[in-house]
N, C-alpha and C positions, 0 to 999 in steps of 0.2 A: 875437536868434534869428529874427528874420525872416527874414534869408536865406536860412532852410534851409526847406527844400520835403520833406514826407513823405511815407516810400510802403510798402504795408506789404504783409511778399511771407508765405511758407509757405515751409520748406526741409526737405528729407529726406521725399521722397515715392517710395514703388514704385510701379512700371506693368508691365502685362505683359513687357516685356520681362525681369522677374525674380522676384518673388515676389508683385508685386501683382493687383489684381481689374480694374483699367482701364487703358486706352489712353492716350496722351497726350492726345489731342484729347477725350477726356472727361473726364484730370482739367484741362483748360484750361475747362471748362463748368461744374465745380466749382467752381473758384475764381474765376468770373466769377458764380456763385450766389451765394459767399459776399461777394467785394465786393473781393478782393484785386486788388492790382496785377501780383503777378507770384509765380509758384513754384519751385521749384528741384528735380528728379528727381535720385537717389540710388540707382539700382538695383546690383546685386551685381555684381561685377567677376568672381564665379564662376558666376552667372548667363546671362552677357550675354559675346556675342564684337566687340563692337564699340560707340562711344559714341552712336548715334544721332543726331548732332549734327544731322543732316537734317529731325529733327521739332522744332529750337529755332526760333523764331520768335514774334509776335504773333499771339494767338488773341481775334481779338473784344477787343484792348485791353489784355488780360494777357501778361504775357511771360514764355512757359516758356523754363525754360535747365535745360540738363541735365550733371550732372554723374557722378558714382561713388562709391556705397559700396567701400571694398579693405577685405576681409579677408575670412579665413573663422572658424574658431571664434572667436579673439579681435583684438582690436586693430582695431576696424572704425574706418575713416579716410574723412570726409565731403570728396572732393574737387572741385576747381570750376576752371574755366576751362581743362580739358585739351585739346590740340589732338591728341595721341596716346592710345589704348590703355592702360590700365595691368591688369595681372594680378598679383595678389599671389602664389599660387602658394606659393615656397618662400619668397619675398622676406624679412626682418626686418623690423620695423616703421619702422626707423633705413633702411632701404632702400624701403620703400615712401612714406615721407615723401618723400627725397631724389630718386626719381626722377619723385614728382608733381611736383618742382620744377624737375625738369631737362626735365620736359615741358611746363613753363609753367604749369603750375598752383598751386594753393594748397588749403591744407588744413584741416582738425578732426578733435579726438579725434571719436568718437564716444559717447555712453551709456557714458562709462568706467567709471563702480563700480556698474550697473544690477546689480537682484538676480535679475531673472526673476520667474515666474510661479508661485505655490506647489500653486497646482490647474492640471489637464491638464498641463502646461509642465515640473513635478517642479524650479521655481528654476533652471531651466538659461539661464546667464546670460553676453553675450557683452563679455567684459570686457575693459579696459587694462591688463593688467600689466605692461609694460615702461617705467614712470615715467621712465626716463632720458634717452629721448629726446629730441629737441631738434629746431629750425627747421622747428614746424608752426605753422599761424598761429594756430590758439586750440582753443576747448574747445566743444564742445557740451553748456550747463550744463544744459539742461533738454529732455527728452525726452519728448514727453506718451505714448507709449503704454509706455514705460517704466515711467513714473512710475504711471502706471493699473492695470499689468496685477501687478505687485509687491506687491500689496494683494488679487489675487484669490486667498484661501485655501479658498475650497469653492464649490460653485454659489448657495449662500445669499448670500456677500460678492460672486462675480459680477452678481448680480441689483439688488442696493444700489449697487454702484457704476456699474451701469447706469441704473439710475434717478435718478441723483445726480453725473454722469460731469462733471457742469463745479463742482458745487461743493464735493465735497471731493478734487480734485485735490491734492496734495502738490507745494510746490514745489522748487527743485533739492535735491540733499539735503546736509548740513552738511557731507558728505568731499568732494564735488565744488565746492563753495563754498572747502573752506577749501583745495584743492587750484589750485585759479584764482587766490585770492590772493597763494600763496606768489609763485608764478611771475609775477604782477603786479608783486611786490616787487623783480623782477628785471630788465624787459622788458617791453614791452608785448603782451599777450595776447588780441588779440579773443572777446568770449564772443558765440556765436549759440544758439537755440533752434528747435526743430523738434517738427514733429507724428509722425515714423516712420510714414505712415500707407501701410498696408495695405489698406484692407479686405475681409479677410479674411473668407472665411465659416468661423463656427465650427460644428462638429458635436457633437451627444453625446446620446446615448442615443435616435437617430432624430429630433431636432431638425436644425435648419437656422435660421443667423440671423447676419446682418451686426453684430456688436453695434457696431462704431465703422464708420461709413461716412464715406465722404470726404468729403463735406458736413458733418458734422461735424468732422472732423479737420483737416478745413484751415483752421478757424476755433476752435483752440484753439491752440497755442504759436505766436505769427506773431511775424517778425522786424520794426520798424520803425525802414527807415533812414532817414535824413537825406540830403539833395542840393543842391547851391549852385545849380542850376538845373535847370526841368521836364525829366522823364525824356524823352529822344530821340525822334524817333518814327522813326529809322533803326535798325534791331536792332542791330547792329554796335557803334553808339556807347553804345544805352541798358543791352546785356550788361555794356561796360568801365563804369558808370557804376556799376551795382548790386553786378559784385564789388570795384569799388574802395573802396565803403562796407563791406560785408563784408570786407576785408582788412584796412584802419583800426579795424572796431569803432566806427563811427557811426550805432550803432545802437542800441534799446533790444529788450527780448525782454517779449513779454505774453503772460498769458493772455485772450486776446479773448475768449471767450465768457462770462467771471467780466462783461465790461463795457469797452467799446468803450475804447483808449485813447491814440486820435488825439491829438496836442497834448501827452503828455507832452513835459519838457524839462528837461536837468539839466546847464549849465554857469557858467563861473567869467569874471571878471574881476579882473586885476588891480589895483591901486592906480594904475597907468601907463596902465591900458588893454588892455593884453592879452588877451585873446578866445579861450577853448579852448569846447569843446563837448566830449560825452562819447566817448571814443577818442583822443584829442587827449593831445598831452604836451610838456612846456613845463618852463623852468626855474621853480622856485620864485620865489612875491614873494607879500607879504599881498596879502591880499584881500578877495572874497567870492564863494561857489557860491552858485546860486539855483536852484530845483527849482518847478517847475510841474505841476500834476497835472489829467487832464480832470475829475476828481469827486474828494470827498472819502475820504481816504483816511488809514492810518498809515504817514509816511513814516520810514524809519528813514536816515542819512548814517551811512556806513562808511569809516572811511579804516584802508588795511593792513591789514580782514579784519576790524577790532573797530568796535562800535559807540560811536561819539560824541553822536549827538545823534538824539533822534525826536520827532517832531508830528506831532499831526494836523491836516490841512486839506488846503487845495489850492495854497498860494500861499506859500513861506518861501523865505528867505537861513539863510546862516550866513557870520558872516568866521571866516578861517582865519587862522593864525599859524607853521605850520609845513607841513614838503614832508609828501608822502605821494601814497597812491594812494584815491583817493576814491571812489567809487559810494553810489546809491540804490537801495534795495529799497521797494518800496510794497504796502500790505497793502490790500484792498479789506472791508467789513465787508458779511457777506450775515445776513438773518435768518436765526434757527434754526442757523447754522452759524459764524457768529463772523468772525474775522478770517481772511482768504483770500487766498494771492502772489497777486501781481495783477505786478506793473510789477519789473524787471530792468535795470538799466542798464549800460551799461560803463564804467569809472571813466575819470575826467579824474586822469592821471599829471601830476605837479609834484611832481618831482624835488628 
């Protein structure tokens, strides 16, 4: 696992150009505060009459790259690498995939089975219904202001989970877990994670108050990919380097502010020799997965969606004996609050 070289970005961010509170160049100041290497912009394709592609570039080190939330009430689709326009408009979902890809692009669900907001918001919630679709590259498992704001039931639980907003986050939820699976069992599925961050000022009853700021938000669901070599310092090559790990699923998804989680690592060798890493797919041969963690944690090994094996530490194998589709989930232990998702992997496919 030396080879690979990590870089750890933030994806699914608004900016003025559509529902959010900043500019590009201020959330590139943000995620230069938080420590990230690069972010990815997601503004609303009914927002926005054009992709800005002019404000992508290196800011101070980070590299923003901008892509499109498409959808309007439901079926919202996280798109990347587009050289044209897209407008979802009257499109199907089956149509709006196909033509991010006829325009070079690639895709994610988005926050498929999110529930909404039960205070202010009335649970109005923007969902995937049309399950049948096909040839997107993966799922976005875990959505932090999703996952946050679906627990605010009055201004009393607003207030507690503002004061508590990194450590009883909830991680992705069991539909959307066992929804990634199926479709794992099928084909390979890249899963990414994002902060949806906004921030938003909220109002009520003559208040005024940012409760998730972007300095915050971009340093809670961060994607951390993998690279065979240091990231570019030509824009051009190090954009194709970071969607081409987002495309594969060479990545893992953390909550960073639960605890820093540079140096996870979860892949296999074979008996032969063979070398996957996680996003990676390969025919079957016994072996062994090995799983590295930066701090002590419960690791839980998943193969096909059910749990086979868990430990606690930082440092385990397992050999294997049969194919499947494998992944790690990692629980971080906090006082006063127990065991906490912390670490998400993508599974190593051995067919």
């Amino acid at each position: 696992m030396t080879e690979f070289i990590e870089y750890v970005g933030n994806l699914h961010i608004h900016s003025t150009y559509s529902d959010g509170a900043a500019a590009v160049s201020e959330l590139a100041k943000s995620a230069k505060r938080v420590g990230l290497d690069f972010i990815t912009l997601n503004d609303h394709d009914y927002m926005t009459e054009d992709l800005h592609l002019e404000e992508e570039g290196f800011y101070k080190g980070v590299l923003v790259l901008l892509g499109l939330e498409i959808g309007g009430r439901y079926h919202h689709y996280l798109a990347y690498d587009l050289k044209e326009m897209v407008k979802s408009g009257s499109l199907s979902p089956q149509e709006v995939i196909d033509l991010v890809e006829t325009r070079g692009g690639f895709g994610f669900m988005a926050h498929p089975f999110e529930k909404g907001m039960p205070f202010h918001e009335k649970s109005v919630a923007y969902t995937w219904n049309d399950l049948s679709v096909t040839g997107f590259t993966g799922i976005c498992i875990w959505n932090y202001s999703s996952r946050w704001k679906e627990r605010v039931k009055s201004p009393v639980h607003g207030l507690f989970l503002l004061m508590f907003k990194s450590q009883v986050l909830k991680g992705p939820s069991e539909q959307t877990l066992s929804f990634w699976d199926s479709l794992c069992r099928k084909r390979k599925v890249a899963a990414i994670g994002g902060s949806d961050a906004h921030g938003s000022v909220f109002k009520f009853h003559g208040f005024r108050l940012t409760p998730l700021s972007y300095d915050h938000l971009l340093n809670t669901i961060n994607v951390h990919i993998l690279l065979h070599r240091p990231l570019s310092s030509d824009f051009e090559e190090a954009k194709e380097e970071v969607y081409e790990a987002l495309r594969e699923g060479r990545l893992f998804i953390t909550h960073e502010n639960l605890a820093p989680a540079r140096g996870f690592r979860f892949y296999y060798i074979s008996e032969d020799g063979t070398h996957l890493v996680m996003g990676e797919e390969g025919p079957f041969q016994p072996g062994t997965l090995f799983i590295e963690t930066p701090g002590e944690g419960k690791i839980r090994l998943l193969r096909n969606g059910k749990l086979i094996k868990q430990w606690r530490g930082r440092k385990v194998s397992f050999r294997i004996v049969e194919e499947g589709v494998y992944r790690v989930e990692v629980s971080r232990r906090l006082i006063f609050f127990g065991w906490r998702p912390w670490v998400f992997s993508n599974p190593v496919y051995l067919r």
